[in-house]
C-alpha positions as CSV (number, residue, x, y, z in Angstrom):
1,X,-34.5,22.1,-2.6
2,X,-34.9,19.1,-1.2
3,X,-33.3,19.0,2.5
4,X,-31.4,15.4,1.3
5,X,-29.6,16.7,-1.3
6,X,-27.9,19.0,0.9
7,X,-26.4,16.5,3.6
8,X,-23.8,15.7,1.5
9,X,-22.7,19.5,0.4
10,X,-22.9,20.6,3.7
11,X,-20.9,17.6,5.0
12,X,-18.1,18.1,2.5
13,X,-17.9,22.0,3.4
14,X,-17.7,21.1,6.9
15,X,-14.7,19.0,6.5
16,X,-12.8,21.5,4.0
17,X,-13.5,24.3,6.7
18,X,-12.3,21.9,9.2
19,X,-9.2,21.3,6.8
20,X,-8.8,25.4,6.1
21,X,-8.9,26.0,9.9
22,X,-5.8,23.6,10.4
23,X,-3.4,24.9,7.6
24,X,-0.7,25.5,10.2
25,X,-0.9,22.1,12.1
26,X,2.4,20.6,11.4
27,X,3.0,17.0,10.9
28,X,2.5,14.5,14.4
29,X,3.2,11.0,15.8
30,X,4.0,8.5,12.6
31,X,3.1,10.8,10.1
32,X,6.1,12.7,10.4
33,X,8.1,9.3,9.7
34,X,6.3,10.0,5.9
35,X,6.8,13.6,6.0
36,X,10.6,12.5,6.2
37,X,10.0,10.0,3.2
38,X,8.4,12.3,1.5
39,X,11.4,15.0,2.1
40,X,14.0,12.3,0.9
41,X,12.2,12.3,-2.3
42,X,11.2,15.6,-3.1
43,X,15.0,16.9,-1.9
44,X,17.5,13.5,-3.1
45,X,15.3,12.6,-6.4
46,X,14.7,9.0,-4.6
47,X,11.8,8.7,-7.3
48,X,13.1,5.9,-9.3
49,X,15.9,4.0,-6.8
50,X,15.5,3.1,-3.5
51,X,14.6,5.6,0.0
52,X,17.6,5.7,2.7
53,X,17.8,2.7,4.8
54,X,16.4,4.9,7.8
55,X,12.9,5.4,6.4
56,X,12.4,2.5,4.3
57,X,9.3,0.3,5.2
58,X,9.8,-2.0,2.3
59,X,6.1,-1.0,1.5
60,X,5.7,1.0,-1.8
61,X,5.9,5.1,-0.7
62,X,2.3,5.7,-2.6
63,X,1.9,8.5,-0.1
64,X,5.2,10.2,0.2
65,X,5.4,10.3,-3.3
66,X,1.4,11.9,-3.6
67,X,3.1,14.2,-0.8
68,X,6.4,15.3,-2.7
69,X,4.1,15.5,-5.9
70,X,2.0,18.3,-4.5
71,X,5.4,20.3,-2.8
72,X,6.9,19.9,-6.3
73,X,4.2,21.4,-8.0
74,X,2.9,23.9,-5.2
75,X,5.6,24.2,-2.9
76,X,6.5,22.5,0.4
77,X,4.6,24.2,3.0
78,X,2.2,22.9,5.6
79,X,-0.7,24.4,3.7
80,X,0.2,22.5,0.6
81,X,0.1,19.0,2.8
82,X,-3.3,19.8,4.2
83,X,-4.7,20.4,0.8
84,X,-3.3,17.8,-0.9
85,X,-4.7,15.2,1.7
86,X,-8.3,17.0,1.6
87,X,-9.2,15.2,-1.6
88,X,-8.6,11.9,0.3
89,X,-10.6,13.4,3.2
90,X,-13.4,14.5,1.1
91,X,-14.0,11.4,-1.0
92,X,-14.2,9.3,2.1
93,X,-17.1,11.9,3.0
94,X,-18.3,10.8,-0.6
95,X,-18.2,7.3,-0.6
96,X,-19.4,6.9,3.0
97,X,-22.7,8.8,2.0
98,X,-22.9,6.2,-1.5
99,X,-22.8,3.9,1.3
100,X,-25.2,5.2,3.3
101,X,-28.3,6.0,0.7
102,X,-27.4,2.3,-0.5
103,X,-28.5,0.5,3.0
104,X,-30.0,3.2,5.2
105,X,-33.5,4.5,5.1
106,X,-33.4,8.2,4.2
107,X,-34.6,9.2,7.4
108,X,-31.6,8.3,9.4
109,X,-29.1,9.1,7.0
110,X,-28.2,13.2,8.7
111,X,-27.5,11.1,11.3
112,X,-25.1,8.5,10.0
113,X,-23.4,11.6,8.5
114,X,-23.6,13.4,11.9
115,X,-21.7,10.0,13.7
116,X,-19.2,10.5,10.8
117,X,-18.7,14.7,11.8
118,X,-18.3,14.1,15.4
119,X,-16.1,10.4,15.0
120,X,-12.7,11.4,16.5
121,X,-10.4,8.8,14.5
122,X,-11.3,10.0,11.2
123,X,-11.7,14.0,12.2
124,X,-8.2,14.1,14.1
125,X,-6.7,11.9,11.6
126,X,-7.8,14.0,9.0
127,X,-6.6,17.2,10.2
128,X,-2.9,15.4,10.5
129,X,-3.0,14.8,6.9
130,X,-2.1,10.9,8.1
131,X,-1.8,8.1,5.4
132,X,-4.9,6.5,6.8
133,X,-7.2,8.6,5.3
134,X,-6.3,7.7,1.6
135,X,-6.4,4.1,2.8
136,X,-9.8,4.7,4.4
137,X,-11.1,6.4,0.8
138,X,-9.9,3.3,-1.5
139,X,-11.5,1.0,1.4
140,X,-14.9,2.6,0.8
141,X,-14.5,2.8,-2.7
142,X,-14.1,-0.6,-3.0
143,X,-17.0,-1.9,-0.6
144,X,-19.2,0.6,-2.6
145,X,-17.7,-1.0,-6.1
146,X,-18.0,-4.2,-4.8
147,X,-21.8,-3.9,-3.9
148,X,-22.2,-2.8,-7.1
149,X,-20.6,-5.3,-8.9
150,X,-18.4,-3.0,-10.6
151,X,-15.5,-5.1,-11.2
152,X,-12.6,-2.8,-13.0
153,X,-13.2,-0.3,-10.1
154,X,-13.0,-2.7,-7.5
155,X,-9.8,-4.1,-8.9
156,X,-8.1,-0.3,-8.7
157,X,-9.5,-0.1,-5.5
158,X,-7.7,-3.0,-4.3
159,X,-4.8,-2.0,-6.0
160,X,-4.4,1.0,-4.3
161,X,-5.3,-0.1,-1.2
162,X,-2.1,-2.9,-1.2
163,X,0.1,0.2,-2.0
164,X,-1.0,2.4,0.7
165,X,0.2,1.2,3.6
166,X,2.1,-2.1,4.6
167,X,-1.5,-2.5,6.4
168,X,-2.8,-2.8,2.9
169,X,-2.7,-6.5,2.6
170,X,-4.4,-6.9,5.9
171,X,-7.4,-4.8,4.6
172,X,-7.3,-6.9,1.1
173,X,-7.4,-9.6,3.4
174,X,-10.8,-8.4,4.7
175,X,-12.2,-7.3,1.5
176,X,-11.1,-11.1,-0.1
177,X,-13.8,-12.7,3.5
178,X,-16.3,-9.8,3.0
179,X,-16.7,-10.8,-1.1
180,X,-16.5,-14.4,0.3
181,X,-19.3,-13.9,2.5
182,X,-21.8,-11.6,0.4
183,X,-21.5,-13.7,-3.0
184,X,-23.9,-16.7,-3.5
185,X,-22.0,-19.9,-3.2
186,X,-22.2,-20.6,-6.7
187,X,-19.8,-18.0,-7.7
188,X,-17.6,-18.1,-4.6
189,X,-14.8,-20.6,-6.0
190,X,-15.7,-19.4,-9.9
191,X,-12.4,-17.7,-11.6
192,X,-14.1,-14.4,-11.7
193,X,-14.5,-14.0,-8.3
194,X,-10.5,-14.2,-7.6
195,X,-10.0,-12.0,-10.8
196,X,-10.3,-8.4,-9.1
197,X,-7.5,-9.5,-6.8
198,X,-5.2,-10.3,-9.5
199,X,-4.0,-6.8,-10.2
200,X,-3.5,-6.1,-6.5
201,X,-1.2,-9.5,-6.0
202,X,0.9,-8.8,-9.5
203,X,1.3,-5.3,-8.3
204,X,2.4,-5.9,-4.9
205,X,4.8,-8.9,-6.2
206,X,6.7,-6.8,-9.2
207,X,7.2,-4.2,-5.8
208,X,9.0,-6.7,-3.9
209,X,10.7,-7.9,-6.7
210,X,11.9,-4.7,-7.5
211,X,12.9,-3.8,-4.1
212,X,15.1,-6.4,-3.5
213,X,16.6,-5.4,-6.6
214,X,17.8,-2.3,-5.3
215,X,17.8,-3.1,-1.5
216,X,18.5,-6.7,-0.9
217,X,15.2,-7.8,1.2
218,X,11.7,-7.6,0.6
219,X,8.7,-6.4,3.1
220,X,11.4,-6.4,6.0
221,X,14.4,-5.3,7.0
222,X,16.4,-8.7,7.4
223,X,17.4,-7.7,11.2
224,X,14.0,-5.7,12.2
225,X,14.7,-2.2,13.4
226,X,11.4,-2.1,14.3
227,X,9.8,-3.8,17.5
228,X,6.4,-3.9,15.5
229,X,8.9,-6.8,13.0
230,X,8.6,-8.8,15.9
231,X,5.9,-12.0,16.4
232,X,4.6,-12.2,20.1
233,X,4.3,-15.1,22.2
234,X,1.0,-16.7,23.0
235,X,0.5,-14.9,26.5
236,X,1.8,-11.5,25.0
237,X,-0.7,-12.4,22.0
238,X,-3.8,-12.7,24.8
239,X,-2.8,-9.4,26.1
240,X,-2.3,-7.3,23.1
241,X,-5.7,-8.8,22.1
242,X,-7.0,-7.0,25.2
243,X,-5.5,-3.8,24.4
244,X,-6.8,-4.1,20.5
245,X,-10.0,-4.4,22.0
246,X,-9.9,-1.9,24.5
247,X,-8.5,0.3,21.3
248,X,-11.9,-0.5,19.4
249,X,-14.1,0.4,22.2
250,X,-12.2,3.7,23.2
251,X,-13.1,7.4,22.1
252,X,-16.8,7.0,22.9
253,X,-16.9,4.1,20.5
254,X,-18.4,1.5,22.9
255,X,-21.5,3.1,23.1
256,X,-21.7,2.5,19.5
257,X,-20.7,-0.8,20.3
258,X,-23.2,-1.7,22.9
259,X,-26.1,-0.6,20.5
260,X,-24.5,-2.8,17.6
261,X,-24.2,-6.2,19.5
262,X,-27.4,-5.7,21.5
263,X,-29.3,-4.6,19.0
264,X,-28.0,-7.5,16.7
265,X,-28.6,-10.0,19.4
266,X,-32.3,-8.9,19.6
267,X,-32.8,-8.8,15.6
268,X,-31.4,-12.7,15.7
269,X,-33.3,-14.1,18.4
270,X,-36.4,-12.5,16.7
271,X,-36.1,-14.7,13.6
272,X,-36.2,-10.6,11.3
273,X,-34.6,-10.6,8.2
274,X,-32.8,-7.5,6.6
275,X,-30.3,-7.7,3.7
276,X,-28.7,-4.1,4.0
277,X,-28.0,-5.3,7.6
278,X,-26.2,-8.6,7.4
279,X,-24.0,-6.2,4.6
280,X,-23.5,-3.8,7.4
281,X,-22.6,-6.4,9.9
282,X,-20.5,-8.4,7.5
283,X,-18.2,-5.2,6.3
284,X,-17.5,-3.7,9.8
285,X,-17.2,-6.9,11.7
286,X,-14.5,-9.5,9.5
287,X,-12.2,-5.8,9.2
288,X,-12.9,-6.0,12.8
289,X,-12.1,-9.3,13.4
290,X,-9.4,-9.7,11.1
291,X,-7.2,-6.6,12.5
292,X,-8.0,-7.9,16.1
293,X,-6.0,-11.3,15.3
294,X,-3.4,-10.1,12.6
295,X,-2.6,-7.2,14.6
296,X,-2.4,-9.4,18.6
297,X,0.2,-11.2,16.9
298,X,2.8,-8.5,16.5
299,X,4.9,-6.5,19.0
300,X,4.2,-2.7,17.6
301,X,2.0,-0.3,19.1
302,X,-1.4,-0.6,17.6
303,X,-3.5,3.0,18.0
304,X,-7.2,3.4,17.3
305,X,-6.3,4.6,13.7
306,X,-5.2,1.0,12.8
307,X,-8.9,0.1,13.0
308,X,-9.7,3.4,10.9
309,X,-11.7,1.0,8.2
310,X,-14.0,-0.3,11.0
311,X,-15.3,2.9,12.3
312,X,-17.8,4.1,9.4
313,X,-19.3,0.7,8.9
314,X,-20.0,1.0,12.6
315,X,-21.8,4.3,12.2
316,X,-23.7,3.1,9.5
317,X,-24.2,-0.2,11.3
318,X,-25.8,1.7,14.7
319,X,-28.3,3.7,12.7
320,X,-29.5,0.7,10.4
321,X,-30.7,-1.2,13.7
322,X,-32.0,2.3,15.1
323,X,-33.9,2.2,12.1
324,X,-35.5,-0.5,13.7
325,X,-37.5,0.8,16.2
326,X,-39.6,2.8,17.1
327,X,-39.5,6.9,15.7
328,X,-40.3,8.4,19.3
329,X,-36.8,5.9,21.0
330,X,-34.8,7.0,17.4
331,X,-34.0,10.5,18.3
332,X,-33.0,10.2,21.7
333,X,-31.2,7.3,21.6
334,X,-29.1,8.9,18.7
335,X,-28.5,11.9,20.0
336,X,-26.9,10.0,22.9
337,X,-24.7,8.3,20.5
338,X,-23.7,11.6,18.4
339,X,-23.2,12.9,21.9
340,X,-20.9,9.8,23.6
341,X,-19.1,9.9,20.3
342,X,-18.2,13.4,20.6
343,X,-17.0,13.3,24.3
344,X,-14.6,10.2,22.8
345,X,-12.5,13.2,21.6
346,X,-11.7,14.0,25.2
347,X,-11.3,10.8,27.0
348,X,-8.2,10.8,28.6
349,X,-6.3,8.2,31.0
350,X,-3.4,8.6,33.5
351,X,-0.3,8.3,32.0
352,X,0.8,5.5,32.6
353,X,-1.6,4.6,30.0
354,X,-1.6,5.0,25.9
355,X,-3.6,7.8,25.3
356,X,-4.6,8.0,22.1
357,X,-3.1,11.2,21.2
358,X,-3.4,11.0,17.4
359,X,-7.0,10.1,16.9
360,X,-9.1,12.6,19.5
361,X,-9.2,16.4,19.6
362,X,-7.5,16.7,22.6
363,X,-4.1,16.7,21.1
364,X,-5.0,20.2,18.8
365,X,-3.7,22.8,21.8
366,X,-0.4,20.3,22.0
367,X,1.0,22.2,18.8
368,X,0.8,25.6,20.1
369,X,2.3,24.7,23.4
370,X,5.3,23.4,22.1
371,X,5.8,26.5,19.8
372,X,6.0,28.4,23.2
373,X,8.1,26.1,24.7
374,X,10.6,26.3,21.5
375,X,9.9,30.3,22.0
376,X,11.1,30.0,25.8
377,X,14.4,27.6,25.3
378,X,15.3,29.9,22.2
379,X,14.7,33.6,24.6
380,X,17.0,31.4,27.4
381,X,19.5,30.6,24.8
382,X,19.4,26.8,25.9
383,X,21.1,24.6,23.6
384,X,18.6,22.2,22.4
385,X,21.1,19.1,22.7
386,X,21.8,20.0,26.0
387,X,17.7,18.7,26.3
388,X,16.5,15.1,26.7
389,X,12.9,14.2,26.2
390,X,10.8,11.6,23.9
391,X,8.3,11.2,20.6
392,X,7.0,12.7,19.5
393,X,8.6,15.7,20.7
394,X,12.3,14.5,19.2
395,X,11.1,15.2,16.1
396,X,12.8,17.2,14.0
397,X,11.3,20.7,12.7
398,X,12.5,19.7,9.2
399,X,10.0,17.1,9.2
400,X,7.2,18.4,11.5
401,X,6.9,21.8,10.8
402,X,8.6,21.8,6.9
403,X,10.8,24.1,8.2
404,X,14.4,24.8,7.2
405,X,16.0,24.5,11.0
406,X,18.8,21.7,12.4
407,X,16.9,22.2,16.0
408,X,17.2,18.5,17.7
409,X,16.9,17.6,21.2
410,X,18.6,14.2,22.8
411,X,17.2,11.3,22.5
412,X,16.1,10.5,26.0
413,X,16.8,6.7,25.0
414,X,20.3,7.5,25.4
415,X,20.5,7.0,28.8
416,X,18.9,7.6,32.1
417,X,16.9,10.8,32.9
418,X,19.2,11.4,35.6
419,X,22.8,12.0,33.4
420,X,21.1,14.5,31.4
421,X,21.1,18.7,32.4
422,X,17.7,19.2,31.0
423,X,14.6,17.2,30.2
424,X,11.4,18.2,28.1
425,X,8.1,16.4,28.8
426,X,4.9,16.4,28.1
427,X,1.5,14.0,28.8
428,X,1.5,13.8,25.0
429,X,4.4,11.5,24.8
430,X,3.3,8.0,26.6
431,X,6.5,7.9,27.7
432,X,7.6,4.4,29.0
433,X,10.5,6.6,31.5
434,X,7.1,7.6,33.7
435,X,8.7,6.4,36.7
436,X,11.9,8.0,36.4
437,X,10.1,11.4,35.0
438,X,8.1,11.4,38.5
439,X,11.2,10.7,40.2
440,X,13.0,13.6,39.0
441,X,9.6,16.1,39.2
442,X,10.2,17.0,43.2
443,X,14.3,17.3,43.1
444,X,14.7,18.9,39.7
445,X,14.2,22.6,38.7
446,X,10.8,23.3,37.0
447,X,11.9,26.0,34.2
448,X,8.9,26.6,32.3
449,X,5.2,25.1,32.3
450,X,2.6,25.2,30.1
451,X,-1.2,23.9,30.1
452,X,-3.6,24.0,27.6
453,X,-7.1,21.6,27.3
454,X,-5.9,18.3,28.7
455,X,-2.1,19.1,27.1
456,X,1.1,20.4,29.7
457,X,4.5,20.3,28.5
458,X,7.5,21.1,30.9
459,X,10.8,21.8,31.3
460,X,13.0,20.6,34.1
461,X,16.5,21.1,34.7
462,X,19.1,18.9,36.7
463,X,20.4,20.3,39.8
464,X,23.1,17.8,40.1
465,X,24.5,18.3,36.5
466,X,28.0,18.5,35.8
């Protein structure tokens, strides 16, 4: 057989291994905030009214209900998740390899699917079933639709990608420049190049309307319960920009990065011509772009998964300019890239910085830590109110772990470190209490600690508590 036909089995039973290996990981960082969408439907029949105040997002719950679908019909256990989010997982594997054969020379395709094995956002995010990974599938599907002027598809794709996440209209957003860009002039401002969009718009209005039916507001809460509700001012804009791009370049990416403006410097100022490139620079740089300024502008965090829809065109973009060169510079150069990329997984910063916790690798020992933890405050008979600490660890094991258990710890929020009698932490949580936490480390009794990888999680109690 040839050795090309099997890149794209192998790749797909690599990622289902992957995905069979991780049956057990429970639900982590905003993920669980679906799980608990998801729990409200499959447990209150919220499928034809509205979801509880507490977990509505005003955007349409495509995923909670996929999730409450599968737990309905399978059961609601953590294995049931994974599998139902594989599909998602697996076509993105799919259309990124359409994509590939479309504008790569076949001898650099193993390694555009090799950058795609090894790229932490999509491997973590997939293995934490996360809501990003069906949006990443309908992205592809609709680049590949629209290079292939298939119309009808293109117009579900769209579709699905408004009701995915609230992010949705962002990426429509990008798709509407990218079509703008790769269509001839004479049918940019023709009726049938605004048609595919029509479904996606209609959809999207008849979900507001209905929503304020039943709720009273549309896309937001009228008195935002979320910072991320907020617009920023200009000099909070210019530093959120800063972050975004620090966010773009992080996990290994900017050696990616460096190879894709350098090498597309070099290919300008030397007058070359390559269709299959411009497409490759158009589709990952206006997402790029686009998320960089939509995204500065509010107040919420912004991870590197928010930028999920730029990282395959990147890979793809990397290995069309190594294609390029020279065959004897090819193979080292992308092994250095597969390599960089892979490290990505365990770049890690002090903590006073974001670490990106829920795109990288390094997070997988965090889940067995905290299940000894649990083990230990259980064995002391410690009340878990009696125990302040952060996210994501305040989440509840209803929502993380499926499991039928009232555990809950204080929110730390509450108050200051100091009034509570015990307090949980743990690197994982980018806490914004640091200062406090290290105030308390040297006076406050160190119960129980636990390392794993680049993970600790530890329990202090207050000496002064009364």
């Amino acid at each position: 057989m040839n050795l090309q036909k099997l890149i794209l089995p192998v790749t797909l039973i690599y990622f289902t291994l992957i995905c069979l290996a991780c049956l057990t990981v429970p639900f982590f960082w905003d993920v669980t905030f679906f799980s608990h969408q998801a729990n409200c439907i499959y447990s209150s029949a919220h499928w034809f009214s509205a979801l509880p105040q507490e977990v509505d997002t005003g955007g349409f719950p495509l995923y909670a209900l996929w999730l409450s679908s599968a737990w309905l019909l399978f059961g609601k256990t953590l294995a049931v998740s994974h599998l139902a989010i594989l599909p998602f997982t697996l076509g993105v594997v799919w259309a990124y390899h359409r994509l590939a054969k479309k504008l790569l020379h076949e001898t650099v395709l193993p390694w555009a699917m090799l950058l795609l094995c090894v790229e932490p956002a999509f491997i973590t995010q997939g293995i934490l079933m996360a809501y990003d990974i069906p949006a990443l599938f309908f992205f592809l599907l609709a680049i590949n639709a629209l290079l292939d002027k298939k119309m009808v598809r293109y117009a579900l794709a769209l579709g699905l990608i408004a009701f995915s996440t609230k992010r949705g209209a962002i990426t429509v957003f990008s798709l509407f420049l990218i079509q703008l860009v790769l269509t001839s002039s004479k049918e940019r401002f023709r009726l049938k190049f605004f048609l595919p969009f029509i479904p996606a718009v209609l959809a999207l209005t008849l979900w507001a309307v209905c929503h304020h039916f039943l709720t009273g507001w549309y896309f937001f809460y009228p008195e935002p319960k979320l910072a991320g509700e907020k617009i920023l001012s200009l000099s909070e804009m210019g530093k959120k920009y800063l972050l975004l791009k620090w966010k773009l370049a992080d996990s290994g990416r900017i050696f990616l990065w460096l190879i894709a403006l350098g090498g597309g410097w070099n290919l300008i100022r030397s007058g070359k011509k390559d269709p299959a490139l411009r497409t490759l620079f158009v589709i990952t740089l206006i997402p790029a772009v686009v998320f960089l300024l939509l995204l500065a502008a509010l107040s919420n965090p912004a991870g590197d998964r928010y930028f999920l829809p730029v990282f395959p065109g990147l890979c793809l973009l990397v290995c069309a300019l190594i294609q390029h060169l020279e065959v004897r510079k090819r193979i080292p150069l992308l092994l250095i890239l597969v390599a960089g990329l892979f490290t990505g997984n365990f770049w890690i910063y002090p903590e006073r910085f974001s670490n990106n916790w829920d795109t990288s690798l390094k997070v997988i020992p965090f889940f067995e830590l905290k299940d000894q933890m649990l083990n230990f405050i259980r064995k002391e008979k410690i009340r878990p109110e009696t125990i302040a600490t952060q996210f994501p660890l305040i989440d509840p094991l209803r929502y993380t772990n499926l499991l039928n258990s009232d555990l809950h710890f204080t929110n730390a929020a509450d108050g200051p470190v100091s009034k509570f009698h015990y307090y949980l932490h743990s690197n994982v949580c980018n806490t914004d209490l640091l200062p406090q936490i290290e105030a308390i480390k040297p006076t406050w009794k160190l119960l129980k600690e636990l390392h794993n990888g680049q993970v600790y999680i530890a329990l202090y109690e207050n000496p002064n508590f009364r």
